[in-house]
LUMMI-819221 format. One record per residue (C-alpha): residue number from 1; residue in three letters; x, y, z. Coordinates in steps of 0.02 Angstrom, whole numbers, plus 50000, padded with zeros to 5 digits. Layout:
REM residues N
+-----+------+-------+-------+-------+
: pos : code :     X :     Y :     Z :
+-----+------+-------+-------+-------+
: NUM :  ALA :     X :     Y :     Z :
...
+-----+------+-------+-------+-------+
***
This chain:
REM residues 223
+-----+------+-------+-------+-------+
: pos : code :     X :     Y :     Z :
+-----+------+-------+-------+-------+
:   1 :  UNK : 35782 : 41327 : 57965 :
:   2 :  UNK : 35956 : 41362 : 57956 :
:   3 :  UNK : 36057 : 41484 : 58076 :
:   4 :  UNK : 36077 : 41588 : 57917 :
:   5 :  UNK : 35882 : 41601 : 57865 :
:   6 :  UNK : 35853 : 41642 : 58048 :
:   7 :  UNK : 36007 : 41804 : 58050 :
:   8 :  UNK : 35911 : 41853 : 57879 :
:   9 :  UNK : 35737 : 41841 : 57935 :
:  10 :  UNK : 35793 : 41922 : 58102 :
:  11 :  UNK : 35859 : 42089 : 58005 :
:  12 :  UNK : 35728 : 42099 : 57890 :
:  13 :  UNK : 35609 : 42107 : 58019 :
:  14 :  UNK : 35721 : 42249 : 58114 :
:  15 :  UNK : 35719 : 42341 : 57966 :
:  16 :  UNK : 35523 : 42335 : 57918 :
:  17 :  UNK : 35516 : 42368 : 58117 :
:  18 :  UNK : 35623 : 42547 : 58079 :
:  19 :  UNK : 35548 : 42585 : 57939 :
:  20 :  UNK : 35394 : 42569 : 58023 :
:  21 :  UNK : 35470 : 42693 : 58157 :
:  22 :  UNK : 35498 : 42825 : 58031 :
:  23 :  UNK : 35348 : 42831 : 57945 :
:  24 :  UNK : 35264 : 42852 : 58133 :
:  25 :  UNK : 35402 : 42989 : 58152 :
:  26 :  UNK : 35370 : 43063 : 57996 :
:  27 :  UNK : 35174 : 43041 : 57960 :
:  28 :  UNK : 35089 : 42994 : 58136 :
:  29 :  UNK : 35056 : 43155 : 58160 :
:  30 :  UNK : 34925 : 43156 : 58006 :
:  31 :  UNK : 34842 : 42996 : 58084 :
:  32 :  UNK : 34846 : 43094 : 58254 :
:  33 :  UNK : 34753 : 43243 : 58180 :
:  34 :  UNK : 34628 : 43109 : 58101 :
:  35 :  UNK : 34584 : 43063 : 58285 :
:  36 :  UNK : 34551 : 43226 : 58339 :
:  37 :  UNK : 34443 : 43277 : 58194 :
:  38 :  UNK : 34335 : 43124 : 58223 :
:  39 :  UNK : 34301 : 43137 : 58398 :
:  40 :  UNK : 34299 : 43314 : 58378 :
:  41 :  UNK : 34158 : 43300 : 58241 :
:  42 :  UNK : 34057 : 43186 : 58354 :
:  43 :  UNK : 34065 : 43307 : 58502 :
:  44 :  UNK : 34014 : 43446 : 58382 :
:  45 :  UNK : 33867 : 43335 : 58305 :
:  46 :  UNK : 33811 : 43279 : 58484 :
:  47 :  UNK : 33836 : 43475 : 58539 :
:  48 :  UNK : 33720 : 43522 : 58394 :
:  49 :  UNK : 33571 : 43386 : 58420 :
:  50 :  UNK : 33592 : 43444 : 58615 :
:  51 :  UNK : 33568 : 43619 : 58576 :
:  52 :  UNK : 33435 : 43576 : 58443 :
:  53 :  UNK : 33338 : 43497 : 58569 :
:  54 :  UNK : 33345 : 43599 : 58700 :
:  55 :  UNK : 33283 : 43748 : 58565 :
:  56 :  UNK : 33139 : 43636 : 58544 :
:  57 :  UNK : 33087 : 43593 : 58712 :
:  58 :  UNK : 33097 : 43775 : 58770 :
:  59 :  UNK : 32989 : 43829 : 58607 :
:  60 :  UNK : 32856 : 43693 : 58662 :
:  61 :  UNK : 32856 : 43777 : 58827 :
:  62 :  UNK : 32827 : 43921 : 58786 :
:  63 :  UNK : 32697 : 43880 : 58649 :
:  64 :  UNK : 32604 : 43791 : 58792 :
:  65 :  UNK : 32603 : 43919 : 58918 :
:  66 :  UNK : 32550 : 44044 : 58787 :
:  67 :  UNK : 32392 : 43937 : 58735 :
:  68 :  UNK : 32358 : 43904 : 58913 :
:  69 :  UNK : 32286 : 44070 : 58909 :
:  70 :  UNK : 32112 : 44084 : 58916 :
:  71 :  UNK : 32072 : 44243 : 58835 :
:  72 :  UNK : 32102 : 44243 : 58655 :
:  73 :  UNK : 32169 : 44420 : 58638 :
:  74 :  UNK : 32317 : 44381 : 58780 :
:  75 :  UNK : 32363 : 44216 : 58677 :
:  76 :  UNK : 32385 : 44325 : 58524 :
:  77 :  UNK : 32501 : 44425 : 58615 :
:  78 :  UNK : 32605 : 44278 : 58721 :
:  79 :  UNK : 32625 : 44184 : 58533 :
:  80 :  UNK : 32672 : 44368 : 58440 :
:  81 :  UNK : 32814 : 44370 : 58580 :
:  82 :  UNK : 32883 : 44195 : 58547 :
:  83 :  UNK : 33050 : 44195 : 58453 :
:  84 :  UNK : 33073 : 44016 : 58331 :
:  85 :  UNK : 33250 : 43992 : 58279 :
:  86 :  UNK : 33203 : 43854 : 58142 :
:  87 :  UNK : 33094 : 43900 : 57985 :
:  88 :  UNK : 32976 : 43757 : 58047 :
:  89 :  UNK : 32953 : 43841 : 58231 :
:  90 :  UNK : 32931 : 43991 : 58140 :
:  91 :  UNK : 32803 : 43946 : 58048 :
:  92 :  UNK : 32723 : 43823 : 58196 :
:  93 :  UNK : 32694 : 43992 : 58288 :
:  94 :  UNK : 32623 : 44100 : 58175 :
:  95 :  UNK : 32495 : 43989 : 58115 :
:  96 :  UNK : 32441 : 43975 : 58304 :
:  97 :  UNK : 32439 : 44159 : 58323 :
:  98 :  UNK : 32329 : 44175 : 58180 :
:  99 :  UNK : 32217 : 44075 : 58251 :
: 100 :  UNK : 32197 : 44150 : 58420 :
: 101 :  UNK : 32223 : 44323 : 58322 :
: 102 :  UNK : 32070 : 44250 : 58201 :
: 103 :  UNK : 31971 : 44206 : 58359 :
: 104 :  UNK : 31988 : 44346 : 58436 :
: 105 :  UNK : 31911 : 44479 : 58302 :
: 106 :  UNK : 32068 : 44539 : 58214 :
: 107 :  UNK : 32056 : 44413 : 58050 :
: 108 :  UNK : 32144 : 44537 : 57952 :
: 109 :  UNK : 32308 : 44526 : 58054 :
: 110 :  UNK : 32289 : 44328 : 58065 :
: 111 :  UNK : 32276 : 44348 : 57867 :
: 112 :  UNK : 32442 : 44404 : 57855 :
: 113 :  UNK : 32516 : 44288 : 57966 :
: 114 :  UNK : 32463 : 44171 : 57871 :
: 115 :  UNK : 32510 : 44241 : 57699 :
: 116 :  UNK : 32694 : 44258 : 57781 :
: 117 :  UNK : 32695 : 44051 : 57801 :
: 118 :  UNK : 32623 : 44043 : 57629 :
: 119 :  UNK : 32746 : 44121 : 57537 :
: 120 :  UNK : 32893 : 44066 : 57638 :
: 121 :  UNK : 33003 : 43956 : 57529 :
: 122 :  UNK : 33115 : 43886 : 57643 :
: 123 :  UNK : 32951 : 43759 : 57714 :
: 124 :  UNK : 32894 : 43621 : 57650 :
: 125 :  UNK : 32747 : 43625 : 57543 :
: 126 :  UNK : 32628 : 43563 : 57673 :
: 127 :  UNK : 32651 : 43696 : 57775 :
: 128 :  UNK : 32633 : 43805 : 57654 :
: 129 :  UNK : 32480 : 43739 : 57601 :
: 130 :  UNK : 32405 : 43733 : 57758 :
: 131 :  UNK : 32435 : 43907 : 57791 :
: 132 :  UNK : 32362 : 43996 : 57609 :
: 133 :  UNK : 32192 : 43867 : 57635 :
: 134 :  UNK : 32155 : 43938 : 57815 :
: 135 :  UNK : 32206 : 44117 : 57747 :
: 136 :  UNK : 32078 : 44091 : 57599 :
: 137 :  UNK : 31952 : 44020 : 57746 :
: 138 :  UNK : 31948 : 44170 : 57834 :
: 139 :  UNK : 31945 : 44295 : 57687 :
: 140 :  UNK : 31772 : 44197 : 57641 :
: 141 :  UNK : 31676 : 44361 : 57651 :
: 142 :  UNK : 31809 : 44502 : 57606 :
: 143 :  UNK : 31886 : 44436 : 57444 :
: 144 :  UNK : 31803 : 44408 : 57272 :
: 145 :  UNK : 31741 : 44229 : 57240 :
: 146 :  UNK : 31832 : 44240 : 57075 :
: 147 :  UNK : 31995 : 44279 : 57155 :
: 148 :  UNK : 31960 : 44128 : 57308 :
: 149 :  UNK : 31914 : 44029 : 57141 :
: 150 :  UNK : 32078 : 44047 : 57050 :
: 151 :  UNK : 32181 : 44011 : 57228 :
: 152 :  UNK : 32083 : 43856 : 57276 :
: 153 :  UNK : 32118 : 43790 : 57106 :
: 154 :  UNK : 32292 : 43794 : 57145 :
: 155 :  UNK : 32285 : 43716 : 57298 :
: 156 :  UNK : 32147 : 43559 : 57213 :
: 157 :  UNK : 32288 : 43535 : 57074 :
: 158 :  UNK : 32304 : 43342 : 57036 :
: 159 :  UNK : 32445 : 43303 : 57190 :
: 160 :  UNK : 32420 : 43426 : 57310 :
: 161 :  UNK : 32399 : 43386 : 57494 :
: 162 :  UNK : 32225 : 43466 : 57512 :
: 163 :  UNK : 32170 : 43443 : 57337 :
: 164 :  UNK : 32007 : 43359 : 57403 :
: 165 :  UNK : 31983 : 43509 : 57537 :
: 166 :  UNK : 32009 : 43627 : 57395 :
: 167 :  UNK : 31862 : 43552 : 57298 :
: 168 :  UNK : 31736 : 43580 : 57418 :
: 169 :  UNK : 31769 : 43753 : 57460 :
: 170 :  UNK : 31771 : 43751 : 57250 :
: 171 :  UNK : 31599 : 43671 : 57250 :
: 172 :  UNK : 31523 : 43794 : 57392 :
: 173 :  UNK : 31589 : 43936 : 57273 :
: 174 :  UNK : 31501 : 43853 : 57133 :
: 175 :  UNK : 31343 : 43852 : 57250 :
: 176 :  UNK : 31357 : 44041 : 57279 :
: 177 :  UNK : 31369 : 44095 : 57095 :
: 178 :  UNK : 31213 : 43979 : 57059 :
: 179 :  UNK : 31319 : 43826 : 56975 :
: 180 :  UNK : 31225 : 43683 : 57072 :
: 181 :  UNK : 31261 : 43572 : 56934 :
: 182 :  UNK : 31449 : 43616 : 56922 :
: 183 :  UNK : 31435 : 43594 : 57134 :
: 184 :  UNK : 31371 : 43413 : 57111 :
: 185 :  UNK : 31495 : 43351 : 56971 :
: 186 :  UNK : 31620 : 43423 : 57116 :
: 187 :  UNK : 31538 : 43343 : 57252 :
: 188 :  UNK : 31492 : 43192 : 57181 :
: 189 :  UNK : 31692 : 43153 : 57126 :
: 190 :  UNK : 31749 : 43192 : 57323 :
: 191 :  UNK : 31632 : 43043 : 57370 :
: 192 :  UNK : 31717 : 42902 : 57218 :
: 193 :  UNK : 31893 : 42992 : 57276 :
: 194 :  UNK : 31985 : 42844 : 57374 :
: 195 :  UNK : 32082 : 42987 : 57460 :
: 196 :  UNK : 31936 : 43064 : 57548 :
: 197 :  UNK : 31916 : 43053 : 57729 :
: 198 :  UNK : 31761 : 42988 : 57783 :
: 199 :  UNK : 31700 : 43183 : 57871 :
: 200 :  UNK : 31729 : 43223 : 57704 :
: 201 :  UNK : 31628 : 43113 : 57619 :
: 202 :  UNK : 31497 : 43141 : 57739 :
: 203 :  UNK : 31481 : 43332 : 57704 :
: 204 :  UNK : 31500 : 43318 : 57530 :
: 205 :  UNK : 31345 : 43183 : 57523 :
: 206 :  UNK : 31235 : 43313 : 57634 :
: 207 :  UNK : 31267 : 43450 : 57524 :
: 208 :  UNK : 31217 : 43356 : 57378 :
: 209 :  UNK : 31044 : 43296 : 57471 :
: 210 :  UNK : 31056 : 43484 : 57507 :
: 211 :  UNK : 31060 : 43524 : 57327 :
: 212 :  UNK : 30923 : 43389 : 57274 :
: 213 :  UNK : 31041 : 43274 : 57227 :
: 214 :  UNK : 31066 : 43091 : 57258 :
: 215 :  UNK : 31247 : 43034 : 57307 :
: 216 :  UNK : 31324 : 42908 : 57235 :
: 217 :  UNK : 31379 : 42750 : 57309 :
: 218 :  UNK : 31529 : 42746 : 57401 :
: 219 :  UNK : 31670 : 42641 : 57319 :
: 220 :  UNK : 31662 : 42470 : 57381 :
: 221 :  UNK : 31468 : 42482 : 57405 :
: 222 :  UNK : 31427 : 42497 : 57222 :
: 223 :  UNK : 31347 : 42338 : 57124 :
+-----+------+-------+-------+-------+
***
């Protein structure tokens, strides 16, 4: 390479080194600003979980020290006085005060505790769910079979996550108003359902030797 190429090559690589200088000059100040947005995200993100977790743990504690009461009526009263920042929590701790509120004579009050998770949109369906089945449990004896009918068909709708459950509080219904043979079809499609649990199976087959009936074979066993 000549002595000329060199001079040449020499400048152009001052000048790509200033321009390089000015853009810092004039724009480093964006890339610095990128820096501190990043790092501060992260801190903010890790600040968040920390504080999410720490919510959490001090809701389990006091859940736990609530239901290591022994007398039903005080664990009503610990769980009323527990305060749930997420809609989960929330919902976590009212379905355990309606239990110990259920269990300890006051099934109207757990009722609406219940209702309250029920009709909360903000949680997901299975919680939901959950909560408007055990409200319709306890309200076996004070609401109208027709109006338990109509809400336990909307909880046994094709998809549901206690469909199956559904259906046998459907069939005891149908058992009540004298529909044995509407209980059986019922009873005998929880058994062939591959979905069932095996408890459930179990109680559906003894309510259909209950009802005279012979159960069917259980998928698998048949032929």
């Amino acid at each position: 390479m000549s002595d000329t190429d060199s001079f040449i090559e020499e400048v152009t690589e001052e000048v790509r080194r200033d321009r390089m200088f000015l853009l810092l000059r004039r724009w480093g100040w964006v890339g610095a600003l990128a820096v501190i947005a990043i790092v501060g995200g992260a801190a903010f993100n890790e600040y968040q979980k920390a504080k999410a977790r720490s919510a959490a743990e001090d809701l389990g504690d006091k859940i736990i020290a609530a239901l290591a009461e022994n007398d039903e009526a005080a664990r009503a009263g610990k769980l009323v006085g527990i305060e749930a920042e997420s809609a989960g929590g929330i919902a976590v701790v009212q379905m355990l005060t309606a239990a110990a509120q259920s269990n300890s004579g006051n099934p109207e009050t757990a009722v609406e505790a219940l209702n309250s998770v029920a009709t909360n949109g903000e949680l997901p369906e299975i919680y939901r769910q959950i909560a408007a089945f055990k409200a319709l449990l306890l309200q076996s004896d004070s609401l109208p079979a027709a109006d338990r009918r109509q809400q336990y068909e909307a909880l046994a709708r094709p998809g549901a996550p206690l469909r199956l459950l559904a259906e046998e509080q459907l069939a005891l219904i149908d058992i009540s108003e004298g529909g044995a043979d509407a209980a059986l079809t019922r009873l005998q499609a929880i058994i062939q359902d591959a979905e069932a649990s095996v408890d459930l199976q179990q109680r559906a087959s003894q309510l259909i030797v209950a009802l005279g009936g012979t159960p069917e074979p259980l998928p698998g066993q048949q032929g």
